[in-house]
Structures are given as C-alpha cells and as structure tokens.
N, C-alpha and C positions, 0 to 999 in steps of 0.2 A: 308208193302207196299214197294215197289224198288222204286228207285229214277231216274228220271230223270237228266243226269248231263249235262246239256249245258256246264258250265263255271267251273264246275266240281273239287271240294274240292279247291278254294282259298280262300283267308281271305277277308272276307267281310270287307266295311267300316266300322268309328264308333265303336269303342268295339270291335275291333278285331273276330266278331265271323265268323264262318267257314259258307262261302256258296255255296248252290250246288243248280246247276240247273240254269232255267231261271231269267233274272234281269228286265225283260218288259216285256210288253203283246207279242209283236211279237216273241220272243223268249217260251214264254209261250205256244201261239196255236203253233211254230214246234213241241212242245214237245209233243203238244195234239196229233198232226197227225200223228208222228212218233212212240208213244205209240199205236194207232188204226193201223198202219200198220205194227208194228211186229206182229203182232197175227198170227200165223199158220192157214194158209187158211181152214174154215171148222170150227174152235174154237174160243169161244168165241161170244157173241151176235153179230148179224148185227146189220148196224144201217145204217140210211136216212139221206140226204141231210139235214134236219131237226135238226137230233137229234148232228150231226158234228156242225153244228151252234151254237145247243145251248152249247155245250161244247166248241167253241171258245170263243163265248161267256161269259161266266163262266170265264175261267183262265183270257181273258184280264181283265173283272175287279174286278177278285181278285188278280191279281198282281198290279194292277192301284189303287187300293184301298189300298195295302200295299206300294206302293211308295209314294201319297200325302198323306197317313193318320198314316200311320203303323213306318215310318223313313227308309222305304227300304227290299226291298224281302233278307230274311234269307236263305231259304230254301225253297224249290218246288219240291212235287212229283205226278208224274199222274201214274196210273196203268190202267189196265183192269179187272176186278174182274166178271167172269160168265158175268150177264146181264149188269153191269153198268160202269160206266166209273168214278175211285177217285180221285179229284182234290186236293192237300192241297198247301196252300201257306203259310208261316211263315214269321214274321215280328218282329219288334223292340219294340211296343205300345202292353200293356195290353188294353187296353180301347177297348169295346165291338163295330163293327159296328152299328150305328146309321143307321136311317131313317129318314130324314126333309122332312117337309113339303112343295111342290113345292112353296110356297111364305111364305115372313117371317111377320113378326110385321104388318108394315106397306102397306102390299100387295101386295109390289114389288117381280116379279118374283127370284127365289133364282138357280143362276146356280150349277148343281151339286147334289148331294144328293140322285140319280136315279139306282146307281152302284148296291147298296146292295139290296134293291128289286126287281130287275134281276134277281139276284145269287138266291134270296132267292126262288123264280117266279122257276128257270126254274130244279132248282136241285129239287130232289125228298125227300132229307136230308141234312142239314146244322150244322154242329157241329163248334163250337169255344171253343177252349182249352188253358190254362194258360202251358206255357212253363217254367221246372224250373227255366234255367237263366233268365230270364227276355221275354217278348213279348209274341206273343201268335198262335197259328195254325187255322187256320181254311178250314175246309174240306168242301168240295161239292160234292154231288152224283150225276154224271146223267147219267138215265137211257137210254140205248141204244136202246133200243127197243122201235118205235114210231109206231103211237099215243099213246098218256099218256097222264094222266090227270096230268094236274099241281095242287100243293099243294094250298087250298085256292081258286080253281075256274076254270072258262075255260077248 
C-alpha cells in the first residue's frame, strides 16, 4: 500500500515512533480526496457523491478513534486499489475497537461509542492487526462503486 505523507516521516510523540501522514480527521479526508484525484483520468473505479462520503467518513473516525482511544495517529495510508478505496490508521493501543451500548447501567444516555459501527457500517472489510512494536493497524475497505449493499443489512 503507498503512504500518504501529510506531515511526512517526523518523529511522532510519546516513544519516539516515526509518523507519516495525517494527525486528524481533517488532514485525514485531504488525503482521502487527494488520493481519489490522482488517479489518471479513465483508471481506476468511479465513484458518487455517496460513496466520497462514506470514505470521509471512514478516515475521520478512524483517526478520531486513534486520537481519544488509540494515544495518537502513528501512521496513515490511503490508496486506490481497482474498485475500492484502503484506508489504514495506526496507533499506540493494542486493545481491540469496542462497541457500547447507546445507554449505560443506569439508563442514562452514554455520549460516544458510535465511531466504530460506522466504520464497520460503511466499509465492505475491516481488518485490525497487532503491530510488532507495540499498537495496532486497522484497515477499512470502501467500495467505490455505489449502490452496495452494506455488510449486516440495508
């Protein structure tokens, strides 16, 4: 996969590890849009007002998900591969994305917890991978070519 480099090979905080690419969501979708417009006109899938969404969609909160949960974006690469579009973001945290439940114990509304069934929602494959130094990857596929069925329904 090629890397997207926003801020491109400096030394990340905390442990010194090397980061490349985007550090936030907004930096994130330039790199989504920027990766959909290199593409040689004629190569590579189209894609819809729709399908750009759900792929900003995507990178914001999977970088927003590695800045409050993760200790900070590592790494981030997006490419174009044929029909789809591969998002991965790298972080600090082994521990697997969670799912909560919109109210906790007591039945009070619980803010948050909505990111990951998104990602999960809108990408067509979700991989999460253990990194040897420490943290972990997690990739998302979305497919460029709209309508598609989402995984799980709709």
């Amino acid at each position: 996969m090629s890397q997207e480099q926003g801020a491109g090979g400096t030394t990340g905080p905390a442990g010194g590890h090397p980061h490349h690419g985007p550090l936030n969501p907004a930096e994130a979708r330039g790199a989504v849009r920027r990766a959909l417009a290199r593409r040689p006109s004629g190569q590579g899938a189209p894609y819809t007002p729709d399908t750009l969404s759900d792929a900003l969609l995507v990178a914001s909160e999977l970088t927003t998900n590695a800045m409050l949960h993760g200790g900070g974006v590592t790494d981030f690469d997006v490419e174009v591969v044929g029909e789809n579009l591969y998002l991965s973001v790298c972080d600090r945290e082994r521990r697997r994305p969670v799912t909560l439940e919109s109210a906790d114990r007591g039945d009070r509304h619980r803010c948050g917890g909505r990111g990951w069934p998104i990602v999960c929602r809108l990408a067509c494959e979700v991989e999460v991978a253990d990194l040897p130094a420490g943290g972990k990857r997690v990739t998302a596929v979305i497919p460029l070519l709209g309508p598609y069925p989402h995984p799980g329904g709709a």
